[in-house]
N, CA, C and O atoms as a GROMACS GRO file, in nm:
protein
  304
    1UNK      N    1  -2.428   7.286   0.643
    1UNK     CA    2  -2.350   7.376   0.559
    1UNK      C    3  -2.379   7.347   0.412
    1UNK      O    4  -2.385   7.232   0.369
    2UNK      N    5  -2.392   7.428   0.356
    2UNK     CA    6  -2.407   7.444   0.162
    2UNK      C    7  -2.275   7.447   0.128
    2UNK      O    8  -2.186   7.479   0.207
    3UNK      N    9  -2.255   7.412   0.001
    3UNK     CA   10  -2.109   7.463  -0.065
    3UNK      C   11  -2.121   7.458  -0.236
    3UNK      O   12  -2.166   7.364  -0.301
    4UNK      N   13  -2.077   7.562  -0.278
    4UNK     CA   14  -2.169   7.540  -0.410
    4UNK      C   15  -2.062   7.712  -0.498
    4UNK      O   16  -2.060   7.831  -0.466
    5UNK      N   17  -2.009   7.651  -0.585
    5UNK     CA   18  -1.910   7.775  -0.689
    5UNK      C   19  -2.023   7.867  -0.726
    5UNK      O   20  -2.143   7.837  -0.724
    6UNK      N   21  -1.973   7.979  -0.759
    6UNK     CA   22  -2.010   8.113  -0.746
    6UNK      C   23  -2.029   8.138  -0.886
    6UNK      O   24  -1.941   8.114  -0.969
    7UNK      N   25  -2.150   8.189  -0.918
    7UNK     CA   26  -2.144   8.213  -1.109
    7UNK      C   27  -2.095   8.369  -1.068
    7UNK      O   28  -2.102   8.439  -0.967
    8UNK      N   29  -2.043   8.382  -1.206
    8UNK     CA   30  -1.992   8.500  -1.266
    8UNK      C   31  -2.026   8.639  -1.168
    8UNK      O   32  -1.951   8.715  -1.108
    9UNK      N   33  -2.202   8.632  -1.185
    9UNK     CA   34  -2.260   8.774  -1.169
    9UNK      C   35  -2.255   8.785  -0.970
    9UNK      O   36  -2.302   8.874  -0.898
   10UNK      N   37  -2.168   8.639  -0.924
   10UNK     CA   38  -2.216   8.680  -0.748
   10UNK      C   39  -2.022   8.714  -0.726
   10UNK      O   40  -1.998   8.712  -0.605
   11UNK      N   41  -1.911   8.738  -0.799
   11UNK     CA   42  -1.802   8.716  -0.786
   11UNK      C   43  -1.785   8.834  -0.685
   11UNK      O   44  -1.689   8.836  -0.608
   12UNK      N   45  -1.876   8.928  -0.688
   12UNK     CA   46  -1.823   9.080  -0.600
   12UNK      C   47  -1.884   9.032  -0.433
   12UNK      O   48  -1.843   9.080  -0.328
   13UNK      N   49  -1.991   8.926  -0.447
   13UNK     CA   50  -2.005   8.893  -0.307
   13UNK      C   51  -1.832   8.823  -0.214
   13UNK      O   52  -1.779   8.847  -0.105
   14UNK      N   53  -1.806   8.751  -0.307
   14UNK     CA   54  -1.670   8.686  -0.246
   14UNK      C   55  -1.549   8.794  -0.204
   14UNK      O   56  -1.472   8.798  -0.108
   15UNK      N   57  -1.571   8.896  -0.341
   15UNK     CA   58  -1.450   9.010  -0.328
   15UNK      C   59  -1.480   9.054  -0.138
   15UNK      O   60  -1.390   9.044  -0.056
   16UNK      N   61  -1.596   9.093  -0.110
   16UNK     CA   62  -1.633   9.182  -0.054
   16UNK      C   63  -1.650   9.057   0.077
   16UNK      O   64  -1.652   9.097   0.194
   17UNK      N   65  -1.661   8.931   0.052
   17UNK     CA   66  -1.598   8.907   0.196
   17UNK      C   67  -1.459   8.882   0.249
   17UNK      O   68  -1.423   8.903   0.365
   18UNK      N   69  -1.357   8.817   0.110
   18UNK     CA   70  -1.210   8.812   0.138
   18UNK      C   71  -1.188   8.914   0.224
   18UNK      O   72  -1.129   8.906   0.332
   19UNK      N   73  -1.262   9.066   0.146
   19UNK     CA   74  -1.203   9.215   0.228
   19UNK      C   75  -1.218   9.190   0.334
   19UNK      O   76  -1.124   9.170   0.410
   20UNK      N   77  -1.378   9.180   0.380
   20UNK     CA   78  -1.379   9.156   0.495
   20UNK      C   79  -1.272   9.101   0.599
   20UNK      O   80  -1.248   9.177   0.693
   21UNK      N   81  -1.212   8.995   0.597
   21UNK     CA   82  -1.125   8.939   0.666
   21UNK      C   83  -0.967   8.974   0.613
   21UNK      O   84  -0.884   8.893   0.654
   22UNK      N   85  -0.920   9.067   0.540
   22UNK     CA   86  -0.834   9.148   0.488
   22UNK      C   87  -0.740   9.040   0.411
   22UNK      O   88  -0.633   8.989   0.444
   23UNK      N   89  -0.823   9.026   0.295
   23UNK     CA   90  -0.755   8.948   0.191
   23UNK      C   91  -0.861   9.002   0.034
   23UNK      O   92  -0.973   9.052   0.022
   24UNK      N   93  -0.782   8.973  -0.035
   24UNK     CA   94  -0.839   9.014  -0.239
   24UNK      C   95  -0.869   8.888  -0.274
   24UNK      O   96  -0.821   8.782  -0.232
   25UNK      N   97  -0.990   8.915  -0.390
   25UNK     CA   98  -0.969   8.794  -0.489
   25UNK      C   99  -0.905   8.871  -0.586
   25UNK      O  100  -0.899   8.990  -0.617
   26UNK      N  101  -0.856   8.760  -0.626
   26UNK     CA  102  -0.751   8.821  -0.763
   26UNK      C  103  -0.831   8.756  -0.902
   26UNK      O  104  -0.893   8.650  -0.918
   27UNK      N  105  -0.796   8.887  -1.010
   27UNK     CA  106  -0.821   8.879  -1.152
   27UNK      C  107  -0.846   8.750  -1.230
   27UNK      O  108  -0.918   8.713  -1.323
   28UNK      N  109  -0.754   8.699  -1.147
   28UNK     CA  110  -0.724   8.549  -1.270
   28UNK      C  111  -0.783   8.414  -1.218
   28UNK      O  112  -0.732   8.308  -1.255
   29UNK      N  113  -0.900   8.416  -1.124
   29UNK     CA  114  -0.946   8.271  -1.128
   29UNK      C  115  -1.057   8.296  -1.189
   29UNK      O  116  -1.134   8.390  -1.208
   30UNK      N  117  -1.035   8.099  -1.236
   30UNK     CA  118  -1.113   7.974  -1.289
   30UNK      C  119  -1.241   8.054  -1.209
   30UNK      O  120  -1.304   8.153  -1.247
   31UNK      N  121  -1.256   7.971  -1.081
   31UNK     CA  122  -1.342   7.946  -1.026
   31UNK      C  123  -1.351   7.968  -0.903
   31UNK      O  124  -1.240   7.972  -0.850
   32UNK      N  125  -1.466   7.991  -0.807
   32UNK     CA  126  -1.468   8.022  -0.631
   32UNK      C  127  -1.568   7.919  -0.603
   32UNK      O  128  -1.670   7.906  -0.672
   33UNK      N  129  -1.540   7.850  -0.507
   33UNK     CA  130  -1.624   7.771  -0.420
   33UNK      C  131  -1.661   7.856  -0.252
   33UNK      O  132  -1.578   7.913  -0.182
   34UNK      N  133  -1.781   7.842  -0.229
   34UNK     CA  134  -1.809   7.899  -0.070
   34UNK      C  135  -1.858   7.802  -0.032
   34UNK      O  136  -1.885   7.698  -0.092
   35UNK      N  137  -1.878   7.844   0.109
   35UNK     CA  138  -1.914   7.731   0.185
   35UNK      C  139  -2.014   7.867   0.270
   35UNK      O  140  -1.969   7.967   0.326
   36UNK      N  141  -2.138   7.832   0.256
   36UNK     CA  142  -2.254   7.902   0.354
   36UNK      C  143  -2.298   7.872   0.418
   36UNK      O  144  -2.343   7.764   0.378
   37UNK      N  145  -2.356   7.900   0.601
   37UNK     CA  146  -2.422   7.819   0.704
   37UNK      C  147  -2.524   7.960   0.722
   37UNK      O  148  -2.493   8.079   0.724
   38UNK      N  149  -2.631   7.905   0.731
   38UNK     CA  150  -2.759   7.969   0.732
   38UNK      C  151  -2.749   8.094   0.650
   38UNK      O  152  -2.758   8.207   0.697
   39UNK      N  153  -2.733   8.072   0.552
   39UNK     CA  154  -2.735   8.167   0.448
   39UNK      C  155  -2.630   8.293   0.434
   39UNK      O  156  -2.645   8.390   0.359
   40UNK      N  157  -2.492   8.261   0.546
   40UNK     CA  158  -2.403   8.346   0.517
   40UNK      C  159  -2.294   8.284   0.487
   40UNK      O  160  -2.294   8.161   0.498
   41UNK      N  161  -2.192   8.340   0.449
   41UNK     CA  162  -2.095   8.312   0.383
   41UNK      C  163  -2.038   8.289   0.435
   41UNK      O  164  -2.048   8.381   0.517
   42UNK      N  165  -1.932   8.203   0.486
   42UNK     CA  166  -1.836   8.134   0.621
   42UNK      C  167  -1.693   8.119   0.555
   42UNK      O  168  -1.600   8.165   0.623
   43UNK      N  169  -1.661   8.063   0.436
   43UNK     CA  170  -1.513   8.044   0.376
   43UNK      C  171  -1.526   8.071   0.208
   43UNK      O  172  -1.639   8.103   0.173
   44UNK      N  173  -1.439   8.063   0.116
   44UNK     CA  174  -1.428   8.099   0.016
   44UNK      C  175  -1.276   8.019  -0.029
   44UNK      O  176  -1.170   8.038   0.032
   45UNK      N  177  -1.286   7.964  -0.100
   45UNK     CA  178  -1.147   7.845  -0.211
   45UNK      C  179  -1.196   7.904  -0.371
   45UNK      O  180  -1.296   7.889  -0.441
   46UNK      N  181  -1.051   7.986  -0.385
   46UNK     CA  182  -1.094   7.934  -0.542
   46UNK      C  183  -0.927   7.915  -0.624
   46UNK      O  184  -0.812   7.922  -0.579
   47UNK      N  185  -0.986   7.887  -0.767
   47UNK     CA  186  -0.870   7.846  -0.829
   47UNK      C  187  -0.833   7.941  -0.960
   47UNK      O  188  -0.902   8.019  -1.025
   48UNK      N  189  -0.676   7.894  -0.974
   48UNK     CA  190  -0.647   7.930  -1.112
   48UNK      C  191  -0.575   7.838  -1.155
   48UNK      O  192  -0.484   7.783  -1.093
   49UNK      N  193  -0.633   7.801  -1.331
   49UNK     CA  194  -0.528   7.682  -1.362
   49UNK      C  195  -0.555   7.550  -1.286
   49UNK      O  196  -0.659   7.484  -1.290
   50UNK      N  197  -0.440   7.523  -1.216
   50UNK     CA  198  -0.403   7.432  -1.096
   50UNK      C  199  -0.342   7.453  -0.977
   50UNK      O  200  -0.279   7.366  -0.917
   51UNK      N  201  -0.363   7.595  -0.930
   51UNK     CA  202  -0.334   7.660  -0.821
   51UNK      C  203  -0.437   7.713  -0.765
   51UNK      O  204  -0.505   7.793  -0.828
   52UNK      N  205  -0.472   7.671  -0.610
   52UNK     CA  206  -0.558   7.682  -0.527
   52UNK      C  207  -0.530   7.814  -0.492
   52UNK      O  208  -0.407   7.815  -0.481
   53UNK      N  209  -0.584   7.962  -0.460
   53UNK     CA  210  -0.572   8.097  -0.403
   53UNK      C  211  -0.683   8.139  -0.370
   53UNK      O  212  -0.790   8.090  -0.406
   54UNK      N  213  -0.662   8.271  -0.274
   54UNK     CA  214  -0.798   8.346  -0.246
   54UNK      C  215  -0.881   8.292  -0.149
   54UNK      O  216  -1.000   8.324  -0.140
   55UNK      N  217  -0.824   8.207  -0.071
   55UNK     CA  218  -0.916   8.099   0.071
   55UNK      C  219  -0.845   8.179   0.180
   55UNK      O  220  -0.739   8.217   0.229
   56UNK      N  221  -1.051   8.177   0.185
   56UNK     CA  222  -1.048   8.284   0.342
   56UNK      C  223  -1.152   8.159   0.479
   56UNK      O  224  -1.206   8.050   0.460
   57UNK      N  225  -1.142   8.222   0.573
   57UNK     CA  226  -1.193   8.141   0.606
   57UNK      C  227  -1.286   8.242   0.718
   57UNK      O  228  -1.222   8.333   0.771
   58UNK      N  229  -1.395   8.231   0.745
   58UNK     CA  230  -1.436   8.345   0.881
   58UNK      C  231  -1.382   8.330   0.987
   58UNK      O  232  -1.361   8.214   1.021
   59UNK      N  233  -1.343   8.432   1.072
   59UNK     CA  234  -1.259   8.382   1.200
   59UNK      C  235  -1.296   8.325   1.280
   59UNK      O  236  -1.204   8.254   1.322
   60UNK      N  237  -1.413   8.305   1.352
   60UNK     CA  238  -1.532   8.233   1.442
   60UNK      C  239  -1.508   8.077   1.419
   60UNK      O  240  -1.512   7.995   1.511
   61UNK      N  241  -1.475   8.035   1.238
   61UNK     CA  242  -1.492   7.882   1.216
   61UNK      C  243  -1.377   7.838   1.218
   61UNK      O  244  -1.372   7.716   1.199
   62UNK      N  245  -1.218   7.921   1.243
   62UNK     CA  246  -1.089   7.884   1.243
   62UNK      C  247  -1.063   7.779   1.326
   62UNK      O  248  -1.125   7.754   1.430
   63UNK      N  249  -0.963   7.712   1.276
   63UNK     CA  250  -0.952   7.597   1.446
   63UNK      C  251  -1.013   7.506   1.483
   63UNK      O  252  -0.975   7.430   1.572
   64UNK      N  253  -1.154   7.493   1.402
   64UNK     CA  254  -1.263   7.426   1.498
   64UNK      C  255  -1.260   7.248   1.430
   64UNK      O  256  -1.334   7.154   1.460
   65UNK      N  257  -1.164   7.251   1.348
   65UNK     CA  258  -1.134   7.138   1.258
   65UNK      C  259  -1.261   7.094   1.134
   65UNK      O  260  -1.289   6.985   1.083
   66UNK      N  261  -1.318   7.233   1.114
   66UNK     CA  262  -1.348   7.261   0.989
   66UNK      C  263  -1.257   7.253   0.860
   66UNK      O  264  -1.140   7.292   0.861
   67UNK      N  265  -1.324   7.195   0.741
   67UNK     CA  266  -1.221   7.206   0.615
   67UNK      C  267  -1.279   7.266   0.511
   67UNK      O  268  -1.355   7.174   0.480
   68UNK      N  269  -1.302   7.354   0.430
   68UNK     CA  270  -1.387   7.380   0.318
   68UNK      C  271  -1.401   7.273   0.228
   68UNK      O  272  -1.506   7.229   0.182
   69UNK      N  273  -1.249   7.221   0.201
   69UNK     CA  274  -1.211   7.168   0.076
   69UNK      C  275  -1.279   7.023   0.066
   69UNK      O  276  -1.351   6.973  -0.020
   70UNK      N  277  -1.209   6.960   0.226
   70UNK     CA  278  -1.228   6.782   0.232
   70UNK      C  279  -1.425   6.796   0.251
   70UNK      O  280  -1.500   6.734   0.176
   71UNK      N  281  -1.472   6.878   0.354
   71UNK     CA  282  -1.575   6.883   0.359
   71UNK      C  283  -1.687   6.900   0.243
   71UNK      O  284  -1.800   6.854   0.231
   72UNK      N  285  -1.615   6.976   0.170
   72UNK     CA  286  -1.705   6.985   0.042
   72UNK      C  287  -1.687   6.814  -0.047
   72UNK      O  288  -1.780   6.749  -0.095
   73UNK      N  289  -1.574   6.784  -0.045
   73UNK     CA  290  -1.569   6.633  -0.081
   73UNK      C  291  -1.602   6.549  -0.051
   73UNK      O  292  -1.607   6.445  -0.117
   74UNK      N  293  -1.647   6.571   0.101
   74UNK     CA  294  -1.731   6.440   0.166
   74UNK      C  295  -1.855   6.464   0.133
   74UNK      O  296  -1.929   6.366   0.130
   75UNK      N  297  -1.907   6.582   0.103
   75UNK     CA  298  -2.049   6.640   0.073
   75UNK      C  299  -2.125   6.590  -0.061
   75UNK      O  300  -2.246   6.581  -0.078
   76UNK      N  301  -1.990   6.551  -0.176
   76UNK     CA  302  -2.060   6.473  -0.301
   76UNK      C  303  -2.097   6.374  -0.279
   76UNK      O  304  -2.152   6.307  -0.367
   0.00000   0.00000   0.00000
């Protein structure tokens, strides 16, 4: 798995998968982190401030004791 924040110009890829799984990103974040497995997009964390919002996760990887967050932290 990759995991790696989203510059500016890819922010409509994230919009357009939250939809997918029937959720928005909203106006006001900082920042989006994804998490990609073979080059698609699997979850999405992002922030505002100091409030975590906008985490989707694909339904296929629910449950499976996947984490975006810790995983991306074990990943540094």
């Amino acid at each position: 798995m990759e995991y790696r924040f989203l510059m500016d110009f890819e922010r409509q890829m994230a919009d357009e998968f939250l939809k997918s799984i029937g959720l928005e990103l909203e106006n006001d974040v900082d920042e989006t982190l994804c998490c990609f497995e073979n080059g698609e997009m699997i979850g999405t964390c992002s922030y505002s401030k100091n409030v975590i919002k906008c985490f989707g996760i694909k339904e296929e990887y629910r449950g499976g004791g996947h984490s975006l967050l810790s995983n991306y932290q074990d990943s540094k």
